[in-house]
N, C-alpha and C positions, 0 to 999 in steps of 0.2 A: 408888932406888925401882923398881918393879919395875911390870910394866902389863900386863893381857889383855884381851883382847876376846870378848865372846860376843854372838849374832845371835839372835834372839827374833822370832816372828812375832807382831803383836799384829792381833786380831781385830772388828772392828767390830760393837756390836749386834744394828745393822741398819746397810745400804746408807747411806750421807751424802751426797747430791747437792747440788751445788750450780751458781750458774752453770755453771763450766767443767768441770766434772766429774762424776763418784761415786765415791766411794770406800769399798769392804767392809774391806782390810785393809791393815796397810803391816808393814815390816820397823824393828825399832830394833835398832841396834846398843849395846849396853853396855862401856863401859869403866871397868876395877876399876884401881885404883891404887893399892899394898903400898908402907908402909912403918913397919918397926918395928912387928910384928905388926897394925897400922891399915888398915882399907880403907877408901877411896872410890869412889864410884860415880856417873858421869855418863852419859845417853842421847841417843844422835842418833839421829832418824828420818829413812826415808827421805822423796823430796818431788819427785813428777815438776817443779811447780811451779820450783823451785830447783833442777833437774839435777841430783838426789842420788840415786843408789841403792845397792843395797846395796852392790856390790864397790866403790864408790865412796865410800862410808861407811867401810867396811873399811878400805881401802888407808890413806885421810889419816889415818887415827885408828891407825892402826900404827905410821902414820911417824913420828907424833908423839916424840921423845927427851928423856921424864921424867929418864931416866937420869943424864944431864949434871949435872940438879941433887942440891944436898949434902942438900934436904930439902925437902918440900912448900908448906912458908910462900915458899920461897926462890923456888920454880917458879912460885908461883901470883903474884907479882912480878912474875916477870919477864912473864910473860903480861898483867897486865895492865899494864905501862910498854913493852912493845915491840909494833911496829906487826904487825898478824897476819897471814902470808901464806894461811891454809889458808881455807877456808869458815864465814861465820859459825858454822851448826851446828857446825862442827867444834869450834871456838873454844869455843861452850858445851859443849859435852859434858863437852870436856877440864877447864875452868872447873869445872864444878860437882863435877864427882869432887875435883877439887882441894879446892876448898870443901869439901864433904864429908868430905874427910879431915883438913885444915887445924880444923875444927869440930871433931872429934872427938879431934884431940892435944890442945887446949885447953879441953877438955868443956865447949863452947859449943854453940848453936845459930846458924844462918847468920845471922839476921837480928839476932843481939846481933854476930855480928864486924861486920855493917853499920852497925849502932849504932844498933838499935832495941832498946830495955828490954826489949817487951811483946813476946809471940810476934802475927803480925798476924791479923785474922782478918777476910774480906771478902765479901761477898752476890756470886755469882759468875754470870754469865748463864749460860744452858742452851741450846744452838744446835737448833733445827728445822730441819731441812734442807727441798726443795723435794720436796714430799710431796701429797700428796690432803688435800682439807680436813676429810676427817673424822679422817683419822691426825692430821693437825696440832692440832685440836680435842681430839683422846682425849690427846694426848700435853701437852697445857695443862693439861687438868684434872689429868693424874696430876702433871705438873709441881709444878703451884701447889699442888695438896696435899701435896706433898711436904717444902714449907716452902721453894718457889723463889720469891724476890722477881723474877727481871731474867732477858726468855724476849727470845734472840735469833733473828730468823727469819732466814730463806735467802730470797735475791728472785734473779732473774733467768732467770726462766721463757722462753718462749718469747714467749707473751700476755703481756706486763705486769698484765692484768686477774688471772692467775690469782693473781697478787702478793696484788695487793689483797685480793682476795675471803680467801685464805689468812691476811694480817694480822688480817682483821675477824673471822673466826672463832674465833684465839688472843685477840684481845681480848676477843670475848664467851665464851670459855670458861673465860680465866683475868683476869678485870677489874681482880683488884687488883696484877697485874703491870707491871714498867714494860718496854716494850720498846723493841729495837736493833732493826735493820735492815740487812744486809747484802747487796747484789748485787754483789759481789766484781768489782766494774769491768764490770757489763752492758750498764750504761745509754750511751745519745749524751747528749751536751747537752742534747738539746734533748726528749727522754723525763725526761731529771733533773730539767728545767723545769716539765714538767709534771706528775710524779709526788708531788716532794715535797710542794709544798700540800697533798696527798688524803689522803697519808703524817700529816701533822703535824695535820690532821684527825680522825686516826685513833688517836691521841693517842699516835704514835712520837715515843720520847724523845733519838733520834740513830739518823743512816745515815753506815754506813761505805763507803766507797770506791766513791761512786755510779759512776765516769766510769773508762774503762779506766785502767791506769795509764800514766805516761810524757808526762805533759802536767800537771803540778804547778799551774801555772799559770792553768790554765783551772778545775783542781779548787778553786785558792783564791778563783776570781774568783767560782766556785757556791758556795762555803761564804759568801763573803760578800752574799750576796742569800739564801741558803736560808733558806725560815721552820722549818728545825731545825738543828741542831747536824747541821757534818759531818767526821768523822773520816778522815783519811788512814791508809790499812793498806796497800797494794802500794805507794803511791808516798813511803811513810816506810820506807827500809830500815833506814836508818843514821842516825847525826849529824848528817853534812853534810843530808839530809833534811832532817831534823827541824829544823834551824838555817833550813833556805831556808822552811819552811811556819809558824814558829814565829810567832805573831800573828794567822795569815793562814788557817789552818784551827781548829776547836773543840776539835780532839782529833786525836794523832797513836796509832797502836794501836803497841806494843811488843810485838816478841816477840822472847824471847831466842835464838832460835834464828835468828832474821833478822837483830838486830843485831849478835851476837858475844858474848853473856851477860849474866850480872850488870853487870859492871861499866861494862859498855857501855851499860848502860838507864840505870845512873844517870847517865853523862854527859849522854846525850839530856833526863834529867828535869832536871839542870841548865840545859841549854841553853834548854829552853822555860818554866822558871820565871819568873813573873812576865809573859807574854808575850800572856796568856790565853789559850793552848793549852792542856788539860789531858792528861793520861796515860792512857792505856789498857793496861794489862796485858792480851796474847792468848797465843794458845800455839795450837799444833799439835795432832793429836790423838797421843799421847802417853800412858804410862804415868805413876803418880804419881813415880814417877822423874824421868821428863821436866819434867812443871811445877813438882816442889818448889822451884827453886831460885826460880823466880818469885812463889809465893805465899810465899817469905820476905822478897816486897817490894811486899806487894799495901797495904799500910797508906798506899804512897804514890801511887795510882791513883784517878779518879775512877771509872772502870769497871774492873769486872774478869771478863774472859772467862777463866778459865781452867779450864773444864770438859772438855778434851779425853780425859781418863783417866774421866769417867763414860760416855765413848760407846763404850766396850771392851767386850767381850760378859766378860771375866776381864781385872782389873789383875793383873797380877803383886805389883804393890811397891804399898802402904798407907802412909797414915800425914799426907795433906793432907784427909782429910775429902770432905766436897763433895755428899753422897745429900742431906745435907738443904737444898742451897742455900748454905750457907756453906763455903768453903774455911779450913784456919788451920793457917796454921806449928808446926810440933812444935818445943816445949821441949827435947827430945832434943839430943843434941850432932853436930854436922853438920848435915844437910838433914835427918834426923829418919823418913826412909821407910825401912820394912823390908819386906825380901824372905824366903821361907820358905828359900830356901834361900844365901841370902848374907847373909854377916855383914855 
């Protein structure tokens, strides 16, 4: 097998603020992997967040030695039965391109090698970032007409009040929406105390990751007084996470590139089944490269955020849908996204 790497700048609509940041653009790396005239294709993005950047990107995902193996079914094995030393993202990238070519020797689709029949198809949230309230209000209505059921807001302002004021005006702009709520670990305690009531008033249907992360424990002790559903997202990386919160939060958020891909989400969906924790499918903001491999397992989520390739000002790679509100897995063989210029 053979492997390259190309670097892609991908381009933000508009500006995405949120608590701890904004973000206009990031870098994805792509990795194609040749064999027996087949490609596959998987993307890591960069992520000040997770220490990732680009020459950092680059480097692990070079290292990577396809080569060793006799063929791709055999690689993508070994990947997922040995323990991974590189970086989650890394670990997907490599993953999905595998996938992706693995899909396409067997003119499958990813989510039939998973052993789903039906290609999935899920109502996907649409994230508002921390904006002025008439952007946020224009941006609901075009939303909701656009055929969006699930508008996910951004909180962690300065003022807590501009929170609110912002929620109330996506709900009167777009009323038959259901909405999330995320301050990506802004909140103390004791603003989580007081905010969530007002929230669940306001008729928010789950807040993720009220309370900074790196105290599980306290976040499980507010999800079980919260009068709404609370979803763990920084402080569920992995398994072991997902195992210590399982029962004990409403929802842990999944993203493949945080926990080491495919097949690592399904462990975690394992692990919390039956527990009353449900799944949350997220994703990074990413090309449909990036989320495809994920909306090949959106059928098994209660929520599904995965709209990060609609916040692109140009996707490169097509082929998960998602303008009108619904994402859905391509019947195609592999991950089912095309590039105009890669096979």
């Amino acid at each position: 097998m053979n492997a390259r790497l190309r670097t892609v700048r991908l381009v933000l609509a508009e500006p995405l603020r949120i608590s701890r940041s904004t973000m206009a653009a990031r870098d994805a790396v792509w990795l194609t992997v040749e064999h027996d005239g087949l490609r596959g294709h998987g993307e890591a993005v960069t992520s000040a967040y997770y220490g990732l950047d680009t020459p950092t990107l680059q480097r692990l995902l070079a290292a990577v030695d396809l080569g060793r193996f006799a063929d791709p079914e055999t690689a993508l094995e070994a990947l997922r039965d040995d323990e991974p030393s590189a970086p989650p993202a890394v670990t997907a990238a490599v993953e999905a391109a595998l996938l992706d070519l693995v899909g396409k020797r067997a003119n499958a689709p990813v989510h039939r090698l998973l052993g789903a029949p039906a290609a999935p198809v899920a109502a996907t949230a649409r994230t508002l970032g921390i904006t002025s309230l008439t952007h946020a209000a224009a941006q609901a209505r075009r939303l909701a007409a656009s055929g969006f059921q699930v508008l996910k807001v951004k909180a962690g302002s300065p003022d807590p009040e501009d929170d609110v004021e912002r929620v109330r005006v996506v709900r009167d702009a777009a009323p038959g929406a259901r909405l999330l709520l995320d301050p990506n670990g802004a909140w103390t305690l004791r603003q989580a105390e007081k905010l969530l009531p007002r929230y669940a008033e306001l008729g928010v249907e789950a807040v993720e990751q009220p309370l900074a992360p790196g105290d599980p424990e306290t976040l499980a002790a507010l999800a079980e007084r919260s009068p709404l559903p609370v979803i763990a997202d920084e402080d569920a990386v992995g398994l072991e996470d997902a195992r210590r919160l399982a029962g004990r939060v409403h929802g842990v958020n999944v993203k493949l590139a945080k926990c080491g891909g495919v097949h690592a989400a399904l462990r975690i969906v394992e692990a919390i089944e039956g527990s009353g924790t449900a799944l949350m499918l997220g994703c990074l903001t990413a090309s449909s490269l990036g989320l495809a491999p994920a909306v090949h397992l959106a059928d098994r989520a209660r929520w599904t955020d995965l709209d990060g390739h609609l916040l692109l000002a140009d996707d490169p790679w097509s082929g998960i849908g998602g303008a009108d509100g619904f994402v859905r897995a391509s019947d195609r063989p592999g991950l089912g996204v095309t590039h105009a210029d890669l096979a």
